[in-house]
BANUTI-513105 format. One line per 2 residues: number of its first residue (from 0); their letters; for each residue y, z, x of C-alpha. Coordinates in Angstrom, 3 decimals. Layout:
BEGIN
NUM) a) Y/Z/X  ...
//
This chain:
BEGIN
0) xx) -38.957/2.191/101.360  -39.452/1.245/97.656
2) xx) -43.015/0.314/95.942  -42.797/-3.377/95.535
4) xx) -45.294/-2.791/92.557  -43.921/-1.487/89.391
6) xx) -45.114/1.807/87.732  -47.888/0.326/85.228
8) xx) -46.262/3.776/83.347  -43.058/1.735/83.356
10) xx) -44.487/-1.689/82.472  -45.945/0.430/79.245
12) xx) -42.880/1.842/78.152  -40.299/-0.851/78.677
14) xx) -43.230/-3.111/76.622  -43.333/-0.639/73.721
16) xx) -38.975/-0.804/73.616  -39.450/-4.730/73.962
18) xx) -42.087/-4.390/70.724  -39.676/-1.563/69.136
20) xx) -36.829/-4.174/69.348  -38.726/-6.891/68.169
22) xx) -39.581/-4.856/64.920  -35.909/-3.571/64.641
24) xx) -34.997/-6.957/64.390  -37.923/-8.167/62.536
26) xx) -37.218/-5.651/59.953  -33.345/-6.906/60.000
28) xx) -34.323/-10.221/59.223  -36.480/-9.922/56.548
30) xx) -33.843/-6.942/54.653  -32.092/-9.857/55.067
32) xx) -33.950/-12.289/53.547  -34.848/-9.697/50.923
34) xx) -31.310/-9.350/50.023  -30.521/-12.951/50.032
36) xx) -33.407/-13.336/47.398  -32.202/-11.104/45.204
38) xx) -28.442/-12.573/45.069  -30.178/-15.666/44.505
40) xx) -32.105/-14.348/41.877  -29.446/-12.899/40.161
42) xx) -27.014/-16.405/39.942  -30.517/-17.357/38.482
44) xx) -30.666/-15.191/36.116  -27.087/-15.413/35.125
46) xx) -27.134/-19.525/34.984  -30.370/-18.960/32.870
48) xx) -28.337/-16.811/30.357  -25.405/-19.355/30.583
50) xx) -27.940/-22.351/29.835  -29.881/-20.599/26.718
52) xx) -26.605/-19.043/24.953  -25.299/-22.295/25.422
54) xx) -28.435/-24.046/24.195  -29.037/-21.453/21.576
56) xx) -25.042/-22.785/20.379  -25.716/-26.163/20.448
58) xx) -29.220/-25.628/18.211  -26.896/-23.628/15.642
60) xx) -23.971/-26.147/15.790  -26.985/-28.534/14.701
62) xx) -28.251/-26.318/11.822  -24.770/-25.787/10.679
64) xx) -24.735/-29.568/10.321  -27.412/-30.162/9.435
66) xx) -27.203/-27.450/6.390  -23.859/-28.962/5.322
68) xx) -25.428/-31.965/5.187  -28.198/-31.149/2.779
70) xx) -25.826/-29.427/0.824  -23.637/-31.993/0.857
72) xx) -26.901/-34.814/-0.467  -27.841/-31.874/-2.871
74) xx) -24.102/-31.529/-4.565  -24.024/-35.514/-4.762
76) xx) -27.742/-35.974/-6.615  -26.944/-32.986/-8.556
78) xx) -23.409/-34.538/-9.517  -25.678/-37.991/-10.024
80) xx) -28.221/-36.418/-12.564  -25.344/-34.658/-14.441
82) xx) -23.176/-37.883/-15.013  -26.655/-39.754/-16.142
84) xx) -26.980/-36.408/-18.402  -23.556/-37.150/-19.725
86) xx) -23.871/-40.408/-20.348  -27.541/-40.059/-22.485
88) xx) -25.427/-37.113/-24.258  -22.536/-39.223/-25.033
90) xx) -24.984/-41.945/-26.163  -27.006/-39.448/-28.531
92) xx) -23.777/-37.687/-29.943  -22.840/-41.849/-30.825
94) xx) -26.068/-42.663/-31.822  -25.884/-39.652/-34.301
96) xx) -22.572/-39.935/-35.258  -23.259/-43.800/-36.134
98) xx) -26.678/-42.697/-38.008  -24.859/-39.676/-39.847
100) xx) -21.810/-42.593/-41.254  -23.948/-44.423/-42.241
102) xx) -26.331/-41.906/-44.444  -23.203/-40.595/-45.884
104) xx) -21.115/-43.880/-46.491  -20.914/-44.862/-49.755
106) x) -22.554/-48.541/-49.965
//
């Protein structure tokens, strides 16, 4: 006839696989999740990059035009100031031209 009672030995041991199992897949779970996390980090990282090279693009894109622009109001003031520079020139070259004719003209 068999004990009808089970071997508190027994009880002990099969507990400790149950707990051993439970850690095994504890420990599965959370590699797991550990690994998953770092994937995600990565795509992170990667659409971080992405988004500041193209940001950093768009910024010098912006300064290009910006810069041509400037250039582009410096060139027309400076083209501006040298026409009003002709034109006094051209009006002091008649000016003295007229004053000169009529010093040396005989009256």
């Amino acid at each position: 006839m068999e004990p009808t009672t089970p071997n508190p030995i027994q009880q002990v041991l099969e507990a400790e696989r149950e707990a051993e199992d439970q850690l095994e897949r504890a420990r599965h779970e959370a590699e797991a999740s550990v690994g998953n996390a770092r994937r995600m980090a990565q795509q992170l990282l990667k659409r971080n990059e992405l988004r500041t090279q193209q940001a950093l693009a768009r910024y010098e894109e912006h300064r290009k035009q910006s810069t041509e622009a400037e250039a582009e109001r410096l060139r027309r003031e400076a083209d501006a100031e040298l026409e009003h520079a002709r034109t006094k020139i051209e009006e002091s070259f008649e000016s003295l031209v007229d004053d000169t004719f009529d010093a040396f003209w005989p009256q």
